[in-house]
C-alpha positions in Angstrom: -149.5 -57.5 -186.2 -146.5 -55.4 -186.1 -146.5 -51.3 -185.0 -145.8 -50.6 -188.6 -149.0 -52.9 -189.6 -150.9 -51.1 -186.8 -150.6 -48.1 -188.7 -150.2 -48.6 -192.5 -151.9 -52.3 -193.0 -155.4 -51.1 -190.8 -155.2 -47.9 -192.7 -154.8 -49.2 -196.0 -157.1 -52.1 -195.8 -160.1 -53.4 -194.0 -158.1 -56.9 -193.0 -161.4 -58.6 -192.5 -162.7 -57.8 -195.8 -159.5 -58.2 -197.9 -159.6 -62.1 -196.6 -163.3 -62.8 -197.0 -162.9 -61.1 -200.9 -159.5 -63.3 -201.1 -160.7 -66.3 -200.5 -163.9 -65.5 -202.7 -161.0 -64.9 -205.6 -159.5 -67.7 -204.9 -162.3 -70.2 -204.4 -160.1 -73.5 -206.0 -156.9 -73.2 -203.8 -158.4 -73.4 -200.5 -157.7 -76.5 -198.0 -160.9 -77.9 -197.6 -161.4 -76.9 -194.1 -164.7 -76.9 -191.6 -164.7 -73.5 -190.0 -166.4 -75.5 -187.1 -164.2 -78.3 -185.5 -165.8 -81.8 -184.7 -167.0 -82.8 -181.6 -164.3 -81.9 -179.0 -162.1 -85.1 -177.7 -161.1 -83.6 -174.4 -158.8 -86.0 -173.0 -155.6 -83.5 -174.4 -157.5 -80.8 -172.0 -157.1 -82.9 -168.7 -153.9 -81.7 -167.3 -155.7 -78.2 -167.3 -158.0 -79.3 -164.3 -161.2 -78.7 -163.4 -161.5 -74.7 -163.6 -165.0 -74.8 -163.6 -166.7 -71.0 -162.8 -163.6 -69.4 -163.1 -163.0 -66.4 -165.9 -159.6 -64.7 -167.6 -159.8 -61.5 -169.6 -157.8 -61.5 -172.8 -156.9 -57.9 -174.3 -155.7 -57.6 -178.1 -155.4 -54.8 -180.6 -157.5 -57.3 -182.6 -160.1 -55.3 -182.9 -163.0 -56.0 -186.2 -165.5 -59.0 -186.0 -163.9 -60.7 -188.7 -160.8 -61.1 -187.5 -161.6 -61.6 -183.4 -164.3 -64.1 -184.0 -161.5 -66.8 -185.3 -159.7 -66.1 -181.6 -163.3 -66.1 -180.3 -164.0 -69.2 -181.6 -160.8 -71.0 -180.7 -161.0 -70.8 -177.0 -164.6 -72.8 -177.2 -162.8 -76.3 -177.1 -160.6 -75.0 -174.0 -163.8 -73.9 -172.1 -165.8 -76.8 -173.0 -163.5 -79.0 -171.6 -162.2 -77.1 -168.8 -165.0 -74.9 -167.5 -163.5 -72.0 -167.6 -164.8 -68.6 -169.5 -162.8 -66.4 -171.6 -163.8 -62.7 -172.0 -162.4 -61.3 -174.8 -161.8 -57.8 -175.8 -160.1 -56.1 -178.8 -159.4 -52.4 -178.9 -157.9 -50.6 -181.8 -156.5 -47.8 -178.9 -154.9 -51.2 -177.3 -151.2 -49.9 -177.5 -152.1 -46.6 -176.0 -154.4 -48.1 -173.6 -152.6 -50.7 -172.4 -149.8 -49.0 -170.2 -152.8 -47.0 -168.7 -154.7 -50.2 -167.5 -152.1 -51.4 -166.4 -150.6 -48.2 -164.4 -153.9 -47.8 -162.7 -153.7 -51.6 -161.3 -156.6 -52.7 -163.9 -154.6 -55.1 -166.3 -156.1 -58.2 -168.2 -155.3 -61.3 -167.6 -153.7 -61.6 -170.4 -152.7 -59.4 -173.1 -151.5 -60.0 -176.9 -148.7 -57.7 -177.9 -148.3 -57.0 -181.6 -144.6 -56.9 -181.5 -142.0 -57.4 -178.5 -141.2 -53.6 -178.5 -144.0 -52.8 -176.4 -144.0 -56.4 -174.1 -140.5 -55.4 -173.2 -141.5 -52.1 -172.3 -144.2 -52.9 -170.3 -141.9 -55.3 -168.1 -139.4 -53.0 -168.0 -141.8 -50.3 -167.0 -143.9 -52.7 -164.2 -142.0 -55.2 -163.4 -144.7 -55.8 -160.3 -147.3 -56.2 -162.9 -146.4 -59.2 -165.1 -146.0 -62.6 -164.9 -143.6 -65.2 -166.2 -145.1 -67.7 -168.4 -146.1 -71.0 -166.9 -144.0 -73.9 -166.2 -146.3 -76.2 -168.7 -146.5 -72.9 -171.2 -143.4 -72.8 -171.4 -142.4 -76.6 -171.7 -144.8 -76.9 -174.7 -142.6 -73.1 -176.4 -139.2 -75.6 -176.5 -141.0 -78.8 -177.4 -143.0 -77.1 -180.2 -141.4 -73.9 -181.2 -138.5 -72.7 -183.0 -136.4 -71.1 -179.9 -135.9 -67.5 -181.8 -139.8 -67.3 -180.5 -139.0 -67.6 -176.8 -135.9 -65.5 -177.4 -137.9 -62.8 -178.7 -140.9 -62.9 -175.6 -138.4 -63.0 -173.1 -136.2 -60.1 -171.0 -133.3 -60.1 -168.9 -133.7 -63.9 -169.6 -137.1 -64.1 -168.0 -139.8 -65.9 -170.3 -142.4 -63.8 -170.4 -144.7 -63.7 -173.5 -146.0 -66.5 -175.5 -145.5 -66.5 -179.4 -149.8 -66.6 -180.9 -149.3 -65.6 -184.3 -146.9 -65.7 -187.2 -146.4 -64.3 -190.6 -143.8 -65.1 -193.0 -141.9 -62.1 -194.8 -139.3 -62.9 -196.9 -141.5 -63.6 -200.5 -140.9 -62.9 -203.9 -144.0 -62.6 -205.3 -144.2 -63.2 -209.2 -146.8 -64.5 -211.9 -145.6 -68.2 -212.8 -147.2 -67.7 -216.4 -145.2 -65.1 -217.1 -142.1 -67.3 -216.0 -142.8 -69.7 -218.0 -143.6 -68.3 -221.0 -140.4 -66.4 -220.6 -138.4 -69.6 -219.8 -137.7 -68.4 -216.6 -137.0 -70.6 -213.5 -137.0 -69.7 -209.5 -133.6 -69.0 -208.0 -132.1 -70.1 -205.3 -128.8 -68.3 -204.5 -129.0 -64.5 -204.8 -127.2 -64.5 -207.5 -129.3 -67.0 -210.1 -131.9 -63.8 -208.8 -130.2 -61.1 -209.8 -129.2 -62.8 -213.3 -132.5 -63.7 -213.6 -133.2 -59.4 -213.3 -130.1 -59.1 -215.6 -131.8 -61.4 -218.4 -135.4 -59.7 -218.1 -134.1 -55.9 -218.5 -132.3 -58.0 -221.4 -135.4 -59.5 -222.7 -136.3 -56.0 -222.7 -134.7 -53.6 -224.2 -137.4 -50.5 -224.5 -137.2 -50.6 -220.6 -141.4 -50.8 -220.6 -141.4 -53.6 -218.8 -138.8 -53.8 -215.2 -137.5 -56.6 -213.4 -138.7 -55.1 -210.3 -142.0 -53.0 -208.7 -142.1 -51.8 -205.2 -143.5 -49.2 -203.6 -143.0 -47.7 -199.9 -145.8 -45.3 -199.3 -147.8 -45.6 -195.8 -149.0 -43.2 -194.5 -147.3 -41.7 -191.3 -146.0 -45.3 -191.8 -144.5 -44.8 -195.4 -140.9 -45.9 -195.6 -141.6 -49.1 -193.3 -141.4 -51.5 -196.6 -138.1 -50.2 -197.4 -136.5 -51.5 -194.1 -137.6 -54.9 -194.5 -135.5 -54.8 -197.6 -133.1 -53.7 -195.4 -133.5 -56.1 -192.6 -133.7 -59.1 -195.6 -130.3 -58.1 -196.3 -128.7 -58.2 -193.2 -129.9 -61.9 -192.6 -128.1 -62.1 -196.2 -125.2 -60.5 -196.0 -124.4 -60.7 -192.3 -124.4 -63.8 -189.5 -127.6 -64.0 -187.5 -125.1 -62.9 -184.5 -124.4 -59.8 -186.6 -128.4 -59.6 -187.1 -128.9 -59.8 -183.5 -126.1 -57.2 -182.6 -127.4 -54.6 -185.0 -131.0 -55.1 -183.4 -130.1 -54.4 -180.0 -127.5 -51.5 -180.6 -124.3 -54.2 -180.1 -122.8 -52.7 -183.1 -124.0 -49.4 -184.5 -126.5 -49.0 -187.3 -123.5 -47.4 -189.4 -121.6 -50.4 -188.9 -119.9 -51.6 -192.0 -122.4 -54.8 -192.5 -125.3 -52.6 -192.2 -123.9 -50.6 -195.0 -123.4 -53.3 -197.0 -127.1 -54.5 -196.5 -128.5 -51.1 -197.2 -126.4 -51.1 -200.3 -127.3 -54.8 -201.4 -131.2 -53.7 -201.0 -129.8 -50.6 -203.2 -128.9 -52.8 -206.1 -131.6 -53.6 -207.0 -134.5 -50.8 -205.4 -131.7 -47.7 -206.7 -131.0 -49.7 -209.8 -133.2 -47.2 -212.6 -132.9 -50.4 -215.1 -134.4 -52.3 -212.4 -137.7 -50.3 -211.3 -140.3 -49.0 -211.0 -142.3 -51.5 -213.4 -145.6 -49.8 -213.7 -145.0 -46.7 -211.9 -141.7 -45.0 -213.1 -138.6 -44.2 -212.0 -136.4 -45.0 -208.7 -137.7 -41.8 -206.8 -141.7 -43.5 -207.9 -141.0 -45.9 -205.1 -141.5 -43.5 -202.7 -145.2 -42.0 -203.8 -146.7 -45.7 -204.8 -148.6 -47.0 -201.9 -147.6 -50.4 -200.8 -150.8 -52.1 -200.9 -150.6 -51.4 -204.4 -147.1 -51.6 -205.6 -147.6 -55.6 -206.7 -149.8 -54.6 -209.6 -148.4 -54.7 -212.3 -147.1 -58.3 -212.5 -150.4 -59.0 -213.6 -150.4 -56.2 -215.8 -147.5 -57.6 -217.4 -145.4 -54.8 -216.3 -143.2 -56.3 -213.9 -142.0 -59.6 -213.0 -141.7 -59.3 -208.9 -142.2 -58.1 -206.1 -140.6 -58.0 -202.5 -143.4 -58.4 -199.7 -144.5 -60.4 -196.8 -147.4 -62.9 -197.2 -149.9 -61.1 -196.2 -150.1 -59.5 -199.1 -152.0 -62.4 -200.6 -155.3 -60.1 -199.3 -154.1 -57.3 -201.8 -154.1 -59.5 -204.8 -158.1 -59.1 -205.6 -157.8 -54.9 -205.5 -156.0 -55.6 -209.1 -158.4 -58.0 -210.3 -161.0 -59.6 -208.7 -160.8 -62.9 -210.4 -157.0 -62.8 -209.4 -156.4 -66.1 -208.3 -153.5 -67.1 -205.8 -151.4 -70.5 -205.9 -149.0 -71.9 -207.2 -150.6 -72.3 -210.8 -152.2 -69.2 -210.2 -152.2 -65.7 -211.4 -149.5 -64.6 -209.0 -147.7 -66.8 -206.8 -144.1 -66.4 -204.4 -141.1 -67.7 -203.9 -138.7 -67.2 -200.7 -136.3 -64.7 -200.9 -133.1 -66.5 -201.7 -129.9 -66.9 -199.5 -126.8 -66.3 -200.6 -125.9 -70.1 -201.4 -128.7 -72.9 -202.2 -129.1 -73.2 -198.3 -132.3 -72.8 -196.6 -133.4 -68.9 -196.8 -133.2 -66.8 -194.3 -137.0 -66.0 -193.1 -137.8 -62.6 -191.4 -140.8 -62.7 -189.8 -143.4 -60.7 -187.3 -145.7 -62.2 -185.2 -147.8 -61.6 -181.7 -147.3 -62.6 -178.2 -148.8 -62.6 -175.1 -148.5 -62.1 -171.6 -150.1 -62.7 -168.6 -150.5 -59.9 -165.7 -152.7 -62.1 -163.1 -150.6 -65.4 -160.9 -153.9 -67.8 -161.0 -154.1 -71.4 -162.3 -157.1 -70.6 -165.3 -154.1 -67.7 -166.4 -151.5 -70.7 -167.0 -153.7 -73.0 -168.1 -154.6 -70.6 -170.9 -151.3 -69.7 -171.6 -150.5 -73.4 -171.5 -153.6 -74.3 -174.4 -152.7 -71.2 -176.7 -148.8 -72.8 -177.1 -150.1 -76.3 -177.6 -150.8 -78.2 -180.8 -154.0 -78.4 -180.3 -154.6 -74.3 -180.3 -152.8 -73.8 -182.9 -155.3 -76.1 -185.1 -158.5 -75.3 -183.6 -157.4 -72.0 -184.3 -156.8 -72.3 -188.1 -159.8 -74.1 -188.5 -161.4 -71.6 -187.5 -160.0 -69.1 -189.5 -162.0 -70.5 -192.9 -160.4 -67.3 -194.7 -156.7 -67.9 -194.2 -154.2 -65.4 -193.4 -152.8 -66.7 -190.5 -150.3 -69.1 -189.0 -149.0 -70.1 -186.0 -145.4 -71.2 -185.7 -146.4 -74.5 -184.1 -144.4 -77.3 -185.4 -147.3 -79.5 -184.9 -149.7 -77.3 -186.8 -150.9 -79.4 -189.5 -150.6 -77.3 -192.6 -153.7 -79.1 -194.5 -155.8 -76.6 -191.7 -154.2 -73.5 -193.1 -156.9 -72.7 -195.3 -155.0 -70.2 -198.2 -151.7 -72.1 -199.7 -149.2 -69.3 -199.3 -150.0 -69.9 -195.3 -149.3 -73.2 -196.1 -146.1 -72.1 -197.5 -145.4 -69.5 -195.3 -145.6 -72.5 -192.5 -143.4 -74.5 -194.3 -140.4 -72.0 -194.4 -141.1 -71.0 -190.9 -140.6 -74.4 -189.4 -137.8 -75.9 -191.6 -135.4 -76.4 -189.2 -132.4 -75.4 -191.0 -133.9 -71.6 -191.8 -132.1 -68.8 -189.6 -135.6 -67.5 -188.1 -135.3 -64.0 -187.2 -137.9 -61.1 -185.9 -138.7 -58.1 -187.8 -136.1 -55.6 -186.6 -137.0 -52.6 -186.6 -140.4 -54.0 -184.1 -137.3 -55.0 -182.0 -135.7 -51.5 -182.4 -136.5 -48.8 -179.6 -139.8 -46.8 -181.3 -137.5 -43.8 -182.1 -135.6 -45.6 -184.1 -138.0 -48.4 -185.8 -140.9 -46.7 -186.3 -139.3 -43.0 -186.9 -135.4 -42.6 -187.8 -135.3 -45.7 -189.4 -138.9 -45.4 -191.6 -137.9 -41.6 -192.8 -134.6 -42.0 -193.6 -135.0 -45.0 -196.0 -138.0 -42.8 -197.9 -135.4 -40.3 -198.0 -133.0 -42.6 -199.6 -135.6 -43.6 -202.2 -137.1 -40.4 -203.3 -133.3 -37.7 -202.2 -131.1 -40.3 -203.1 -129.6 -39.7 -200.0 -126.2 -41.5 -199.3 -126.4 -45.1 -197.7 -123.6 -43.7 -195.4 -125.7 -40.7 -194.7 -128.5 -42.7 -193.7 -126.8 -44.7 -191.6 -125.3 -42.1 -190.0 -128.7 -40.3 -189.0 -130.3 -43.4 -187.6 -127.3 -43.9 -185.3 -127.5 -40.5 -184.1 -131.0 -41.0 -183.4 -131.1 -43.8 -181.1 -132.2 -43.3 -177.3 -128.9 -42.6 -175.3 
C-alpha cells in the first residue's frame, strides 16, 4: 500500500472489514475459491533445500488480523516443505520504525516497503545494511514479471526489492445499467470518452445529473486522488520516457508535457458542465471525501468515476446490497489511451527487501516471486482485494472479478506499466507540494502554470 494509502485509505476505512462486507455484497461474483489450499505437492519447493530449524523475520506495515493472516497463511506451504519458520510482524508505526531498527543494527530479515520511496531511501541511507535480491529471486522477477517491477525495486542498477503486491489504478468505474439503458457503450480512445461526457451533459440538459463525480478529500492526505489524474495523463499525453523523466526530476515538473497533463485532467475535473454529480460544483471536489465520491452512480446522479480498484471495498458504504461485476450494480472500465491501443495502467504495489546474507533469506525471497506464492497467496485471500503481478498467477484464484480484471490489464503485454509517481517522487514533493497544490487547483482555481511552478520550486535541491 502506497504512503498516500498509508494515510488516507487506513484512515478512511477499516481495509479488513470493507473486504469481508464486500464480498458478503457480492456473494454471486466470487471465484469459487478454497481459502485453504490442498495438500501441498512439494516437489516445486526442492531447490529451496533442506532449511530445517532455521527462522527469518518478515516486517510489514500490514498490520490488522484480517489482512496479515492471508500473508500468514501463505508461507505455510514454504515451511512445510522446507522446514524453515517465518515470524511475522506487522506494525502500523512500520515506516517510522523501520529506519530506527535498522540504524540501531536490529533489522528484519526481510521487510515489505509500501512504495519504493522509502526502499530507496533506506539503501541510500545504509548501504551496509541491505542485501541484493538473490540469484534464483531474481531469475524468477524476469521470467515472471513485467520488467517496470524490477525497474522500480532497484537503485543505482542494483536489484534490491522484490515486487509482493499489486493494484491496478487506472478504472473508470460506472453502472452498466445505466449504460445501457442510456445506449451508451465503453470507449476506447480518449476521445469516444469524452463524447460519450459530451452526449450525457446532452442527454441532460437541467445539469442534475453530470458526466463526472470525484472527490479529493483525505485527510492530511486530501489532494492525493487528484495527482493520479494527473499522473494518468502523463502516461496519456506523454511517452513512458517522458513519464519516467518527470518522475525522477529529468525534466521539471513545469515542463510543457506536464502542463498539458495537468490541463488534460482539467477538462474534464475543471469542466463545471462536467461535475460534481451528486455533490456540486467544481470547487465540491475538494470537500467530498474520496471514499465517498463514487456514490452517486448508483444514485443515478453520475455516470463515472476515476479511481483505482481498490475501491471495490467502498461500494457496500452506499448500499449494502451493492453488487460488483460486470452485470452488476457498478462495474469499470480501463481508462482509455489515446488511440484503441492497450491502456496505459498506473499502478502501486509493495516490495520487499532483505537485510540478513543467509540461505533461508533467499530462499524466501526466491518462493514469494514464484508462481506458486503468488497462488497460494490468493487463495488465501478468500475476500479478494489483492493481486500479484505474476504472470503465472492464475486469475480463476483471484477471488473478487475486478482483481481478475485488474490482473488482466496488469499483465497484457502490450500495456505501458508504470508506478504511481508521486510514491516515486522525493516525500516533499509526492506526498506534500504535489498533494496541496492540486487541492488548491480544485477548490482556488489556481493556474495549472501556477501549480506547476510551486511544485518545482519545492523539490529537494
Amino acid at each position: 500500500m502506497s504512503r498516500k494509502f498509508t494515510k488516507a485509505f487506513a484512515a478512511a476505512l477499516s481495509a479488513g472489514a470493507l473486504l469481508t462486507a464486500s464480498a458478503c455484497a457480492n456473494g454471486g461474483t466470487q471465484a469459487t475459491t478454497d481459502p485453504t489450499p490442498e495438500a501441498t505437492d512439494c516437489e516445486a519447493y526442492a531447490a529451496y533445500g533442506d532449511l530445517n530449524g532455521t527462522t527469518v523475520t518478515v516486517y510489514t506495515s500490514i498490520a490488522s488480523d484480517a489482512e496479515a493472516q492471508p500473508h500468514i497463511d501463505a508461507f505455510a506451504p514454504f515451511e512445510e516443505c522446507t522446514g524453515a519458520t517465518v515470524e511475522y510482524e506487522g506494525s502500523r508505526e512500520f515506516e517510522a520504525q523501520l529506519p530506527v531498527r535498522v540504524a540501531a543494527g536490529n533489522a528484519p530479515d526481510l521487510a515489505y516497503f509500501p512504495q519504493p520511496g522509502l526502499l530507496q531511501t533506506i539503501v541510500s541511507q545504509h548501504p551496509d545494511a541491505v542485501v541484493p535480491v538473490g540469484d534464483a529471486a531474481e531469475a524468477n522477477v524476469d521470467q515472471y514479471y513485467n520488467e517496470a517491477w524490477k525497474m522500480y525495486g532497484s537503485v543505482d542498477d542494483t536489484f534490491y526489492g522484490i515486487p509482493i503486491g499489486a493494484n491496478a489504478k487506472s478504472f473508470v468505474w460506472y453502472s452498466p445499467s445505466a449504460f445501457a439503458d442510456a445506449g451508451y457503450e465503453i470507449p476506447t480512445t480518449w476521445q469516444e470518452l469524452m463524447d460519450l461526457t459530451d452526449q450525457i451533459v446532452a442527454d441532460n440538459p437541467d445539469g442534475d445529473v453530470k458526466p463526472w463525480c470525484a472527490g479529493i478529500e483525505s485527510g492530511d492526505a486530501t489532494g492525493w486522488p487528484a495527482t493520479d489524474w494527473v499522473e494518468d495523463m502523463m502516461l496519456r499525453v506523454g511517452t513512458p520516457e517522458q513519464y519516467d523523466q518527470w518522475v525522477d526530476h529529468t525534466i521539471p515538473f513545469n515542463d510543457p508535457v506536464v502542463i498539458e497533463a495537468i490541463d488534460q485532467a482539467g477538462s474534464i475535473l475543471k469542466n463545471a458542465d462536467y461535475v460534481n454529480g451528486g455533490y456540486g460544483d467544481v470547487r465540491s471536489i475538494a470537500a467530498t471525501p474520496f471514499t465517498d465520491a463514487g456514490f452517486p452512480i448508483v444514485d443515478g446522479q453520475c455516470f463515472m468515476h476515476r479511481q483505482a480498484s481498490f475501491y471495490q471495498a467502498n461500494w457496500h458504504e452506499a448500499d449494502p446490497d451493492t453488487t460488483v461485476g460486470e452485470d452488476g450494480d457498478v462495474w469499470a472500465f480501463a481508462l482509455p489511451a489515446q488511440t484503441d491501443q492497450a491502456a496505459p495502467m498506473l499502478v502501486g504495489g509493495e516490495f520487499a527487501m532483505a537485510f540478513r546474507d543467509a540461505p533461508e533469506v533467499a530462499a524466501l525471497q526466491a518462493y514469494l516471486t514464484s508462481p506458486e506464492w503468488s497462488n497460494v497467496k490468493a487463495q488465501t485471500t478468500p475476500n479478494g482485494g489483492w493481486l500479484s503481478a505474476n504472470t503465472e498467477l492464475d486469475p480463476n484464484n483471484l477471488a473478487m472479478p475486478i482483481d481478475r480484471l485488474s490482473y488482466e490489464l496488469i499483465t497484457d503485454p502490450n500495456a505501458v506499466v508504470r508506478f504511481d509517481g508521486s510514491d516515486l517522487m522525493p516525500s516533499a514533493v509526492g506526498a506534500g507540494s504535489f498533494w496541496k497544490e492540486m487541492t488548491d487547483w480544485i477548490a482556488l482555481d489556481k493556474s495549472t502554470q501556477d501549480v506547476a511552478n510551486a511544485i518545482e520550486a519545492s523539490w529537494p535541491v
